[in-house]
Backbone as CSV, one residue per row, in Angstrom:
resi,resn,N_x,N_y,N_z,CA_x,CA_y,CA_z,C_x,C_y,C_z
1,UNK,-3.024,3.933,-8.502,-1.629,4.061,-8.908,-1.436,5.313,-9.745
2,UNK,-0.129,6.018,-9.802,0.121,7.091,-10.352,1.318,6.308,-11.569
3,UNK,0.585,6.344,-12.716,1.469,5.891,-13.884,2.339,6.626,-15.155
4,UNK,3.475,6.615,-15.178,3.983,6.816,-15.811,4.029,6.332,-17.206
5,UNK,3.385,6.330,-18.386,3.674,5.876,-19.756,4.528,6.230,-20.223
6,UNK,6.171,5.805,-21.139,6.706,6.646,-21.640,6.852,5.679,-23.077
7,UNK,5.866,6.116,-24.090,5.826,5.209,-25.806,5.662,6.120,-26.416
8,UNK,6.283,5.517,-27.862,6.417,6.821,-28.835,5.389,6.412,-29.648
9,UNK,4.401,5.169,-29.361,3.774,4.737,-30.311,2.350,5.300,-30.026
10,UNK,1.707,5.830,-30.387,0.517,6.922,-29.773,-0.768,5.852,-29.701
11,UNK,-0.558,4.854,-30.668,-1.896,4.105,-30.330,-1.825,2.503,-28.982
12,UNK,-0.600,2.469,-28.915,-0.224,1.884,-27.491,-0.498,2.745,-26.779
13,UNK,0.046,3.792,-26.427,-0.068,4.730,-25.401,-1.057,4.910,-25.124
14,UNK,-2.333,4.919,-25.922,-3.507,5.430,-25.765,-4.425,4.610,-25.528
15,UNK,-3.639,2.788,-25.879,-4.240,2.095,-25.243,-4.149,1.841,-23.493
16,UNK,-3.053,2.267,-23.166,-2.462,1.365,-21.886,-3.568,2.652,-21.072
17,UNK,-3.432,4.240,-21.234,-3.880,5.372,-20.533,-5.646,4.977,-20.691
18,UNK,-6.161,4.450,-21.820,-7.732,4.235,-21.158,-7.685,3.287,-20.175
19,UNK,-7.063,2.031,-20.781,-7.293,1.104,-19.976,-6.988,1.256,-18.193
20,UNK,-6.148,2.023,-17.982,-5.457,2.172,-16.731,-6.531,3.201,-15.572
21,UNK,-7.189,4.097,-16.853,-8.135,5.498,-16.680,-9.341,4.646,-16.070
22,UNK,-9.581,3.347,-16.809,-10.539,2.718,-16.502,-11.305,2.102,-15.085
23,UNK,-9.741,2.037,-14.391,-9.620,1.289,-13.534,-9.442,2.081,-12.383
24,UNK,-9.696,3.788,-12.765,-9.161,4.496,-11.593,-8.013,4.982,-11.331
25,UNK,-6.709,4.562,-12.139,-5.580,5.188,-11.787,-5.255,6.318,-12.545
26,UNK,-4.238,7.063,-12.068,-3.950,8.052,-12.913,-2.582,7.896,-13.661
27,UNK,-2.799,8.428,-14.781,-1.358,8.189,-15.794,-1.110,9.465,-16.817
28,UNK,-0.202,9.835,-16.733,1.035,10.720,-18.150,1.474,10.127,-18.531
29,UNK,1.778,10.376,-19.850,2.201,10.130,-21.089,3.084,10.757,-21.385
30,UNK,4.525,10.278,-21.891,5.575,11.106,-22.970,5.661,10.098,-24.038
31,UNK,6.331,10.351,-25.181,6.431,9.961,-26.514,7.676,9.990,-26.999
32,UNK,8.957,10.427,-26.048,10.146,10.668,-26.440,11.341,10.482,-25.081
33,UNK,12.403,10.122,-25.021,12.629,9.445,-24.230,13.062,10.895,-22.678
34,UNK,13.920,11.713,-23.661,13.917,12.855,-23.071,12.701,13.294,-22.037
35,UNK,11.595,13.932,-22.600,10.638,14.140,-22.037,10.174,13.022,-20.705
36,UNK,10.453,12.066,-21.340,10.232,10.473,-20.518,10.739,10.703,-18.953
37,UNK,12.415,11.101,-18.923,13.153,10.871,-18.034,13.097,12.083,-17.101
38,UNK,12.342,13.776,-17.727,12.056,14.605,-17.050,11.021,14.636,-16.047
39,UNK,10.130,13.680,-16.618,8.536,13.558,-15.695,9.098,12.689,-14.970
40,UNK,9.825,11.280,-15.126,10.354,10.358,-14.126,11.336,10.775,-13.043
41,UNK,11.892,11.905,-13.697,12.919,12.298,-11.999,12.684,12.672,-10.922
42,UNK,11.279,13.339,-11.305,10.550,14.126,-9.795,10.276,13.276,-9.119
43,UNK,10.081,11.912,-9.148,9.423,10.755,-8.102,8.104,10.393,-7.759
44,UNK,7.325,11.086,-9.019,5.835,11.359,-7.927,4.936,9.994,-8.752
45,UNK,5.290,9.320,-9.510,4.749,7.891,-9.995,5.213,6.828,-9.164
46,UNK,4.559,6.014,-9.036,4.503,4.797,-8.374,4.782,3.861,-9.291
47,UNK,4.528,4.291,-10.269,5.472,2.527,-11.227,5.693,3.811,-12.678
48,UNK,6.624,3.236,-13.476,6.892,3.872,-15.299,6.637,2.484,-15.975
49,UNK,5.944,2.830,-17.008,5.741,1.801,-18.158,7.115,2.318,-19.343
50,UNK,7.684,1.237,-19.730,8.902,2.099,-20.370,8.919,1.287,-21.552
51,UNK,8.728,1.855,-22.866,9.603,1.160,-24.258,10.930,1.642,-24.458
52,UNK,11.595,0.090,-24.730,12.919,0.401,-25.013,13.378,1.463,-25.965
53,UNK,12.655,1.359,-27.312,12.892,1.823,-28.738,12.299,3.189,-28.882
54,UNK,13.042,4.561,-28.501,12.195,5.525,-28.331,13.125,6.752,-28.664
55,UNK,12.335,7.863,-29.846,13.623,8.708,-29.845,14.031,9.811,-28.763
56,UNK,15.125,10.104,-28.857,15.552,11.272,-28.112,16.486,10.704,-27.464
57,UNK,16.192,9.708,-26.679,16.708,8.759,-25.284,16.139,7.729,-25.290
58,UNK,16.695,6.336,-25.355,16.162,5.317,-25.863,15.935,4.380,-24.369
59,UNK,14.878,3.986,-24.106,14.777,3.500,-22.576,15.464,2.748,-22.071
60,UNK,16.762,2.263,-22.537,17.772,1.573,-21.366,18.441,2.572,-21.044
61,UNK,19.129,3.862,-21.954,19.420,4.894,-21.245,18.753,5.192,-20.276
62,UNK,17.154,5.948,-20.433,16.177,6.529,-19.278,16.356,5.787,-18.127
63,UNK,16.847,4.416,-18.478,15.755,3.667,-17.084,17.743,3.834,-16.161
64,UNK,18.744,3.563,-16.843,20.138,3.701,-16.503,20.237,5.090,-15.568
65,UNK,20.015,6.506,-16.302,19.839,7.259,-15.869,19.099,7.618,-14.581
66,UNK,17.959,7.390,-14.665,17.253,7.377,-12.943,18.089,6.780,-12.197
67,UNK,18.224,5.668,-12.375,19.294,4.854,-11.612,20.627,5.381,-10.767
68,UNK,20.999,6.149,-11.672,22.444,6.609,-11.304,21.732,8.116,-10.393
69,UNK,20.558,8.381,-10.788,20.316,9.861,-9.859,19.054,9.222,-8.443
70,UNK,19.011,7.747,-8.249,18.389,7.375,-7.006,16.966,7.336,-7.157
71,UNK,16.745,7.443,-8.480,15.075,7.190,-8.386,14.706,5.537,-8.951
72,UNK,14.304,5.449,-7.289,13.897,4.229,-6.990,12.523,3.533,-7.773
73,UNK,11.588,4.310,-8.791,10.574,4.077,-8.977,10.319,2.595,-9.920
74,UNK,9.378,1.796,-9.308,9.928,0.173,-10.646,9.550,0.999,-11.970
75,UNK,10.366,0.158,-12.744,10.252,0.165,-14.010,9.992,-0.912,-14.624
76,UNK,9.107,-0.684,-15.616,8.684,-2.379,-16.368,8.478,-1.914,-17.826
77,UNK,9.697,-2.900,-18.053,9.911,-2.366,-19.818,9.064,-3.196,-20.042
78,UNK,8.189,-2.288,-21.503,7.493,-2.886,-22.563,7.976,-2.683,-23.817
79,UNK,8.221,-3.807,-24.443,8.721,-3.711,-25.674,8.826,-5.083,-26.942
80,UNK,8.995,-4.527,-27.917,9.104,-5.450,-29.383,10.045,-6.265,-29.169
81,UNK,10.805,-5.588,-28.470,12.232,-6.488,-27.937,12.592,-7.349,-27.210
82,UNK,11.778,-9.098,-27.382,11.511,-10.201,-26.356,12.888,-10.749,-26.524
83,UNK,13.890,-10.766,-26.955,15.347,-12.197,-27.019,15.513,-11.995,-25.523
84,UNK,15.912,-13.450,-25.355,16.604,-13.424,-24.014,17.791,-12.151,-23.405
85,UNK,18.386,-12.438,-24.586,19.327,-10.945,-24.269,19.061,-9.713,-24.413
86,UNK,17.955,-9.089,-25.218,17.543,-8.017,-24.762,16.606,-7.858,-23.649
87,UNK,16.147,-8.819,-22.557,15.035,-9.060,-21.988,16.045,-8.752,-20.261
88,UNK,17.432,-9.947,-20.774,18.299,-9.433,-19.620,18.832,-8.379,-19.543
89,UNK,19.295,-7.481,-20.685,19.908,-6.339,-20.773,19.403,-5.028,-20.023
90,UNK,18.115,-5.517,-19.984,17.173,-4.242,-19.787,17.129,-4.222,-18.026
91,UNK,16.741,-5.561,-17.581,16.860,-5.811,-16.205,18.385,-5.645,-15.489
92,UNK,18.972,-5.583,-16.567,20.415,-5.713,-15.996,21.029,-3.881,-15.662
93,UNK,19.877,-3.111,-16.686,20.087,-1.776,-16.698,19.404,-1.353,-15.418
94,UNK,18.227,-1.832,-14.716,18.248,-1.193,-13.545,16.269,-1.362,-13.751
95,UNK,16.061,-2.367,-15.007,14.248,-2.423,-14.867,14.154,-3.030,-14.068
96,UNK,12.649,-3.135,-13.574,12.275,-4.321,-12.309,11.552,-5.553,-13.263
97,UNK,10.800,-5.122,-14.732,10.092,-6.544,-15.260,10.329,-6.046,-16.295
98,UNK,9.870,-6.889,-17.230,9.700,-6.823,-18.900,8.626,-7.710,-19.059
99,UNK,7.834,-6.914,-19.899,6.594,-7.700,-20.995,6.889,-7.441,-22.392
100,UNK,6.835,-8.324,-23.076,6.799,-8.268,-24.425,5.405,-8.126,-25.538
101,UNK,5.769,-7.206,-26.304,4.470,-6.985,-26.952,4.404,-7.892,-28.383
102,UNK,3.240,-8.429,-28.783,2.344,-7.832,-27.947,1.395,-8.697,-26.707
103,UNK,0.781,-7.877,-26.049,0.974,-7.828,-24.587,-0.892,-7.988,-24.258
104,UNK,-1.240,-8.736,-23.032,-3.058,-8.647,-22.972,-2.929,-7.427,-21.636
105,UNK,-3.913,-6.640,-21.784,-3.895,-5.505,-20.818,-3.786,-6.239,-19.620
106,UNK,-4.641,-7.437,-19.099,-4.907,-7.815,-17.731,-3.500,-8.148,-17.387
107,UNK,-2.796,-8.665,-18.415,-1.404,-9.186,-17.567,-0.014,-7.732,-16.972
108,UNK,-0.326,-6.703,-18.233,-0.038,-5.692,-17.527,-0.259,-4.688,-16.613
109,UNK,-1.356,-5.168,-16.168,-2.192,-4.362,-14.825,-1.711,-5.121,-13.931
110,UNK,-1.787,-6.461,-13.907,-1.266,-7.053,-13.024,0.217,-7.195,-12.336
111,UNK,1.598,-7.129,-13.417,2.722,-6.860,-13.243,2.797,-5.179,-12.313
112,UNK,1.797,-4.490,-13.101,1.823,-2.864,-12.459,1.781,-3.078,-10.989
113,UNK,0.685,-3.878,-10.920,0.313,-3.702,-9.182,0.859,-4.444,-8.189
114,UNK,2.146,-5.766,-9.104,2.830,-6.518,-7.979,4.087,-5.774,-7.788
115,UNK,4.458,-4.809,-8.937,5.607,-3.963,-8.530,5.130,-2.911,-7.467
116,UNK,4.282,-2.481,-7.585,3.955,-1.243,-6.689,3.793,-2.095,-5.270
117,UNK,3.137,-3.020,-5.022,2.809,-3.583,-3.593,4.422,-3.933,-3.207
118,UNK,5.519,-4.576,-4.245,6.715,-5.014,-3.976,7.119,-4.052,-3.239
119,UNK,7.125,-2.813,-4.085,7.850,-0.967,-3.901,7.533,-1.170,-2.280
120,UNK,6.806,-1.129,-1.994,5.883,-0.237,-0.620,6.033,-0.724,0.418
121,UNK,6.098,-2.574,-0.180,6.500,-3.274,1.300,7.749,-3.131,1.874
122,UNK,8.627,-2.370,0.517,10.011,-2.197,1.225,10.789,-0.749,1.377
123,UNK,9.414,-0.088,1.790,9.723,1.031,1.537,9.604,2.008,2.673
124,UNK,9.824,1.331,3.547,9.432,1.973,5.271,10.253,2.270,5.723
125,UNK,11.972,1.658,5.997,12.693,2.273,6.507,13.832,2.479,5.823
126,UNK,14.460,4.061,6.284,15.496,4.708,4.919,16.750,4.190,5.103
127,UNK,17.046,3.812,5.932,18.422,3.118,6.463,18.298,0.981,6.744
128,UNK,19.390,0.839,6.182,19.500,-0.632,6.690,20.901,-0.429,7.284
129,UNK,20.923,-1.769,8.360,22.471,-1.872,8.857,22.903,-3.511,9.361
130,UNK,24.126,-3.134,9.101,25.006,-4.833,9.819,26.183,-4.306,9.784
131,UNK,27.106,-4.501,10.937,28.086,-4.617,11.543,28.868,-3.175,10.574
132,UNK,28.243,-2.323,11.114,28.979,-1.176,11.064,28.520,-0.744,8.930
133,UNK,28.097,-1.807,8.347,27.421,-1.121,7.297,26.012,-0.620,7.019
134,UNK,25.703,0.458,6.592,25.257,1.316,6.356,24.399,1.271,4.920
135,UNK,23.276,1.085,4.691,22.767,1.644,3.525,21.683,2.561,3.719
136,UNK,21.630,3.475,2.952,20.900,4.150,2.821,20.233,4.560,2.034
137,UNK,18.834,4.121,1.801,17.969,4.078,0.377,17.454,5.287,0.065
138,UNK,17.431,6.321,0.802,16.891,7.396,-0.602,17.737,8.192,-0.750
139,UNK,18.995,7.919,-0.365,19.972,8.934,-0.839,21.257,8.109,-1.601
140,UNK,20.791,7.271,-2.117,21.150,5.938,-2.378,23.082,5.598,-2.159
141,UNK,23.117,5.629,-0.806,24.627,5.715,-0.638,24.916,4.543,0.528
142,UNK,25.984,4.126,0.422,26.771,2.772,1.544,27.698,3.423,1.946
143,UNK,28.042,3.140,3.140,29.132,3.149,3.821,29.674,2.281,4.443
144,UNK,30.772,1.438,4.924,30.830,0.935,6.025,32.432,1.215,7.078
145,UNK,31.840,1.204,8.335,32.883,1.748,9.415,33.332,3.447,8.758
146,UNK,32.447,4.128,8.547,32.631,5.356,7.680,33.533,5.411,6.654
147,UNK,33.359,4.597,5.670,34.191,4.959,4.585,33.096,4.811,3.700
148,UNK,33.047,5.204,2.111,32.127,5.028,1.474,32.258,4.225,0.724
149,UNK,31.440,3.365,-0.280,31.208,2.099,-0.589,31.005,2.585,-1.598
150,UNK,31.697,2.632,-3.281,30.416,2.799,-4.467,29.947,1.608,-5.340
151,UNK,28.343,1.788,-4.892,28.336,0.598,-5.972,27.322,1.088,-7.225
152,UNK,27.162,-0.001,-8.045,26.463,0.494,-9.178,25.301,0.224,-8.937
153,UNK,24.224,0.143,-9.808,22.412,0.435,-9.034,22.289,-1.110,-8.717
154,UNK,22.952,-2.208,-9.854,22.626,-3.523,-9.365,22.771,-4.312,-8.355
155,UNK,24.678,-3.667,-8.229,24.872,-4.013,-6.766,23.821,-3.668,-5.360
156,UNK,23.885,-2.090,-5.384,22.864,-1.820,-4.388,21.588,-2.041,-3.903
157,UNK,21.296,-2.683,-5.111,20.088,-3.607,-5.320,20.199,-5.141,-4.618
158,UNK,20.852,-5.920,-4.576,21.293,-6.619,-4.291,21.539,-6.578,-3.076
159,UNK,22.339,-5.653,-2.255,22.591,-5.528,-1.049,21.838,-5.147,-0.299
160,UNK,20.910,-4.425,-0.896,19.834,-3.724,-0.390,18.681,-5.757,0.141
161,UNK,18.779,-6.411,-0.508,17.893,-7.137,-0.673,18.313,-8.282,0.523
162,UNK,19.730,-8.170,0.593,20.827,-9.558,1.224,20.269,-8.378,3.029
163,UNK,20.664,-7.052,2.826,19.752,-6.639,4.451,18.451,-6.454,4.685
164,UNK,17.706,-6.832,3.959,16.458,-6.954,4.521,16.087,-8.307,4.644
165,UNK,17.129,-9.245,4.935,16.632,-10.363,4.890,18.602,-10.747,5.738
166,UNK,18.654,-9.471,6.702,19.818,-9.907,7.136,19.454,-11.356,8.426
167,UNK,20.588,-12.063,8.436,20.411,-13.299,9.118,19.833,-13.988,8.650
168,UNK,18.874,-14.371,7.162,18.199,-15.566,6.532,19.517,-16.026,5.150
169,UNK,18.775,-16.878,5.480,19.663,-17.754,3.871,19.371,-16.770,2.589
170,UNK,19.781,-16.772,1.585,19.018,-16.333,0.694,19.105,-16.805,-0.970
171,UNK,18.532,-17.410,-1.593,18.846,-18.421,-2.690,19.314,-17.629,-3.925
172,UNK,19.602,-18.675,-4.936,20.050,-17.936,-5.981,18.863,-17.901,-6.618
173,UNK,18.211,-18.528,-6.296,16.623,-18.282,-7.267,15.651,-17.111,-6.277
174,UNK,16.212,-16.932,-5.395,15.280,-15.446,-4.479,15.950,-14.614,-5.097
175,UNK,17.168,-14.301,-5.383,17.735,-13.520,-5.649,17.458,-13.103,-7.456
176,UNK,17.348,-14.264,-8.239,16.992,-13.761,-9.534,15.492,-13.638,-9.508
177,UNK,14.641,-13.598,-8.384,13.107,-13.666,-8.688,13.093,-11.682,-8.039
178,UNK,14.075,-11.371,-7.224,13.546,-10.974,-6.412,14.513,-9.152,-6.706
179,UNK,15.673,-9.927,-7.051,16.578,-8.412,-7.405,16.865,-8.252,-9.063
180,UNK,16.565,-9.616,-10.016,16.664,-9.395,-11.034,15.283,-9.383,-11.871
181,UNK,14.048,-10.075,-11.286,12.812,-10.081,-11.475,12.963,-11.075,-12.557
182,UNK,14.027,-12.562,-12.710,13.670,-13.285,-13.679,12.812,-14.385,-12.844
183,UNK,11.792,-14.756,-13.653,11.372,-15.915,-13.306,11.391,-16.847,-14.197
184,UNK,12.407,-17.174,-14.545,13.103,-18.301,-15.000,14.149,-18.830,-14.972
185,UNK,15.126,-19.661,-15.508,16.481,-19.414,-15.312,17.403,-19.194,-16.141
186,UNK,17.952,-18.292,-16.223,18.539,-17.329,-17.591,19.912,-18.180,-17.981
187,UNK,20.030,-19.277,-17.085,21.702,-19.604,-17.955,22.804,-19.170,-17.916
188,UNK,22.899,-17.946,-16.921,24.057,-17.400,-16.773,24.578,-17.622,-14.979
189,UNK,25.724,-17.130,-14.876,26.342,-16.843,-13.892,26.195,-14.946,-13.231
190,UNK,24.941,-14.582,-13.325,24.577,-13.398,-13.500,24.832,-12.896,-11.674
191,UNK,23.974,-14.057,-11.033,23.719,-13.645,-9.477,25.221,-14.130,-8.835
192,UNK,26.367,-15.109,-9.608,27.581,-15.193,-8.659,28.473,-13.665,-9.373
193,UNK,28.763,-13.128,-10.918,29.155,-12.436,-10.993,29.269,-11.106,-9.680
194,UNK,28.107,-10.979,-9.473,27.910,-9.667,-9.082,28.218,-9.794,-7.322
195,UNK,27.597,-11.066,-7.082,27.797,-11.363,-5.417,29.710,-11.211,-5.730
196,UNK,30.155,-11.707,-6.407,31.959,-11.763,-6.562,32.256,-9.837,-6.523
197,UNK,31.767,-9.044,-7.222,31.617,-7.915,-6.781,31.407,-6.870,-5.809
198,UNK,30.526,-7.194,-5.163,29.824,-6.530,-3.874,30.428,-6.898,-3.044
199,UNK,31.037,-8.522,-2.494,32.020,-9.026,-2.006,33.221,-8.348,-1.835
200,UNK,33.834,-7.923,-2.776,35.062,-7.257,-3.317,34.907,-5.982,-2.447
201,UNK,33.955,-5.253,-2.712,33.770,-3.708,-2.007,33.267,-3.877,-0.754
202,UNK,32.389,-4.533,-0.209,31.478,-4.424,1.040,32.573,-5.038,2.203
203,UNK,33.035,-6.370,1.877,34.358,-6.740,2.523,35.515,-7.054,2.831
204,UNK,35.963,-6.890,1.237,37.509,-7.623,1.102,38.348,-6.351,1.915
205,UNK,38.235,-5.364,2.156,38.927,-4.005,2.537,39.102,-3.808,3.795
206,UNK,38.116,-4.633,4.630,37.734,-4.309,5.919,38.112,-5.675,6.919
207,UNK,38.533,-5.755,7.763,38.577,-6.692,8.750,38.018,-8.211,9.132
208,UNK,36.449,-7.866,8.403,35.745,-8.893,9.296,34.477,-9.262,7.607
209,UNK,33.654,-10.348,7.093,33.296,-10.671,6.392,31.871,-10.825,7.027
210,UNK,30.890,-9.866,6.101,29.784,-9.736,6.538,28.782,-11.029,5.605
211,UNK,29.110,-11.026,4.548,28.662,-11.589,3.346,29.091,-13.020,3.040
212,UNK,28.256,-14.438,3.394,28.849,-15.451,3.655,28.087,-16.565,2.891
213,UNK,28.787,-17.089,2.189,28.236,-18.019,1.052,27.905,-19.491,1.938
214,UNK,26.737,-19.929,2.060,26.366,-21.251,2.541,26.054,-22.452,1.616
215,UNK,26.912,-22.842,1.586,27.671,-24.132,0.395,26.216,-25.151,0.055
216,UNK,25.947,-24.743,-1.064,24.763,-25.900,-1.175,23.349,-25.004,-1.049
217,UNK,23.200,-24.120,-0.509,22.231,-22.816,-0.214,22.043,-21.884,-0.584
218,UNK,23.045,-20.864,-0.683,23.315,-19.552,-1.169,23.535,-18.923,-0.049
219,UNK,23.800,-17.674,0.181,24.193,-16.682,0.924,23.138,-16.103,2.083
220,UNK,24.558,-15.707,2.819,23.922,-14.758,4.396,24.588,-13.635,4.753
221,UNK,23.769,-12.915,4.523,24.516,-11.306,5.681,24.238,-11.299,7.081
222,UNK,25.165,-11.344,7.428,25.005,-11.182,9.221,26.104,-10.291,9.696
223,UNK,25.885,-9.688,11.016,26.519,-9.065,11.508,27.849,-9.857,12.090
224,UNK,28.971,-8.766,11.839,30.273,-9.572,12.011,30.559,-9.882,13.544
């Protein structure tokens, strides 16, 4: 794996980079959030280790930022910052996990390498489609029947997830395991908010309803 560290705390940092060194992978280090988000834009890491609490640019910015410029790379915040609500906030900004420190190395090697296998398995083809919509993952843009679609990184996340799994059911617990990375259940109305959203843009505008709630199940994208 090609790792990204971005901690301002030098003796974390210097723990996660042996330990990681140990194992064969390769990893950089920044200490400031700025610096953080310059090494992360080029794309060339396979996962970022990210603390929230960091000066310059504080990592829900960084991780917000990639987001909005299409870099797909997971992110897995590490941080002091376990409350439920800072734990959702962060995932809600566009991370793929959170560990809270403090933290046993094996469990963060392990989160490293189920995001990266996650990354890869879905990372083969640049286009998805149903009934005239359009996504397109590395240029991170929707369309449908040529008009353009904007959504925000969560949505596209989301949609991105409802077509690769176009024609299956898809639960509200796949959906928070799988586009929000909770594995638990957070108590909120987090996964209908946003389906009420994407809904709104993907089909209320257009003719025909791609996006179809199965009462008792959860949802299906199928072609109209």
């Amino acid at each position: 794996m090609r790792v990204l560290v971005i901690e301002d705390d030098a003796e974390t940092a210097a723990f996660i980079r042996r330990g990681l060194m140990e194992y064969g992978h390769q990893v950089a280090c920044a200490d400031n959030g700025r610096d953080g988000l310059f090494l992360a834009s080029d794309d060339r890491f396979d996962v970022i280790v990210l603390d929230r609490m960091l000066p310059g640019i504080d990592g829900v910015t960084v991780v917000e930022l990639l987001r909005r410029t299409a870099t797909t790379t997971p992110v897995l915040f590490l941080s002091a910052l376990g409350k439920l609500d800072q734990r959702i906030s962060g995932l809600e900004a566009g991370g793929d996990d959170y560990l809270t420190k403090p933290f046993a190395f094996a469990e963060l090697l392990a989160r490293l390498k189920a995001l990266t296998r996650r990354h890869a398995s879905h990372a083969e083809a640049r286009t998805l489609e149903a009934g005239g919509l359009i996504l397109d993952r590395l240029a991170h843009k929707v369309e449908r029947d040529g008009s353009a679609i904007d959504l925000q990184p969560r949505e596209f996340r989301l949609l991105e997830y409802l077509l690769l799994h176009k024609g299956e059911v898809v639960t509200r617990t796949m959906l928070l395991e799988q586009v929000w990375d909770y594995h638990f259940e957070p108590k909120t109305s987090v996964v209908e908010t946003h389906m009420s959203r994407l809904r709104a843009k993907v089909d209320k505008p257009f003719a025909s309803e791609l996006i179809r709630t199965v009462r008792g199940a959860g949802y299906v994208l199928a072609d109209a």
